[in-house]
C-alpha positions as CSV (number, residue, x, y, z in Angstrom):
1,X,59.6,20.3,-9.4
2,X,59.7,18.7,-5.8
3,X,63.6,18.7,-5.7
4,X,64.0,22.9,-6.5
5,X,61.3,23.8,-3.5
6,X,62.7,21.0,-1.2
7,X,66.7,22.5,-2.3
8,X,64.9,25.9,-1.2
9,X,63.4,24.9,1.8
10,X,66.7,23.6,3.2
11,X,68.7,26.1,1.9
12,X,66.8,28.6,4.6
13,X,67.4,26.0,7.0
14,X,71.4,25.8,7.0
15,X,73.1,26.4,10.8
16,X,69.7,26.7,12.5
17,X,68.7,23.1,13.0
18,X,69.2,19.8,14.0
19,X,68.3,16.8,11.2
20,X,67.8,13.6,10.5
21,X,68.2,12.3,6.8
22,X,67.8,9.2,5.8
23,X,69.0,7.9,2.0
24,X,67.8,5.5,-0.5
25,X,70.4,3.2,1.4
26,X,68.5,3.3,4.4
27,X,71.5,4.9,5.8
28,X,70.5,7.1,8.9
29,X,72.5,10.0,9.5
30,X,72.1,12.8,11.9
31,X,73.6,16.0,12.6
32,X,73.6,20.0,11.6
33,X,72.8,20.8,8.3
34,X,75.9,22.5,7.1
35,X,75.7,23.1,3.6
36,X,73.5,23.2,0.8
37,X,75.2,23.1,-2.7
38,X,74.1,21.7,-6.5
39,X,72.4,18.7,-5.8
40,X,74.2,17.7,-2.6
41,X,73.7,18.8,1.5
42,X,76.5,18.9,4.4
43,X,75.8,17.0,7.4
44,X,78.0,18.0,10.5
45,X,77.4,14.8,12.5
46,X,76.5,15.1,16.0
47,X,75.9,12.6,19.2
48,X,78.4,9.7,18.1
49,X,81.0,8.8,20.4
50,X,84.2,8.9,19.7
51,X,83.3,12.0,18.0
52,X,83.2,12.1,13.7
53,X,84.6,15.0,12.5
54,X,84.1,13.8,9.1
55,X,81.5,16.1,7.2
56,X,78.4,13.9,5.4
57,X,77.6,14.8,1.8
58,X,74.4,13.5,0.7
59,X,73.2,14.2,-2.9
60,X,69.8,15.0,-2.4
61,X,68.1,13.3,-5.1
62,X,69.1,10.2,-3.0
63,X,67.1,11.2,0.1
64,X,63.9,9.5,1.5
65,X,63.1,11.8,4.3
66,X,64.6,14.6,6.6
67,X,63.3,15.5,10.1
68,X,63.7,18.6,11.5
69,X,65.0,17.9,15.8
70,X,65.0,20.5,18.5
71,X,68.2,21.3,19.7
């Protein structure tokens, strides 16, 4: 039940802002939420020098938490 409103929720929140997401494997990512897709986001990570081009894909089932940052 949680996992369809939360798919939802970010679904209306792709392009617009900032997050941070954090994973069963206390792995902290952040960065624009890119895409949201089956069970699984798109993270475009920003604020890492060098720069990662490398997209993120996080199944969603495996997240803890996601905050929603001011640009």
């Amino acid at each position: 039940m949680f996992e369809s409103t939360f798919f939802a929720e970010l679904s209306k929140r792709v392009g617009t802002l900032l997050i941070e997401v954090q994973t069963d494997g206390n792995e902290l990512f952040q960065g624009i939420l890119a895409r949201v897709s089956g069970d699984t986001i798109v993270v475009v990570p920003v604020g890492t020098y060098p720069v990662n081009s490398n997209l993120i894909y996080i199944k969603i089932p495996s997240i803890n938490f996601v905050k929603f940052l001011p640009f």
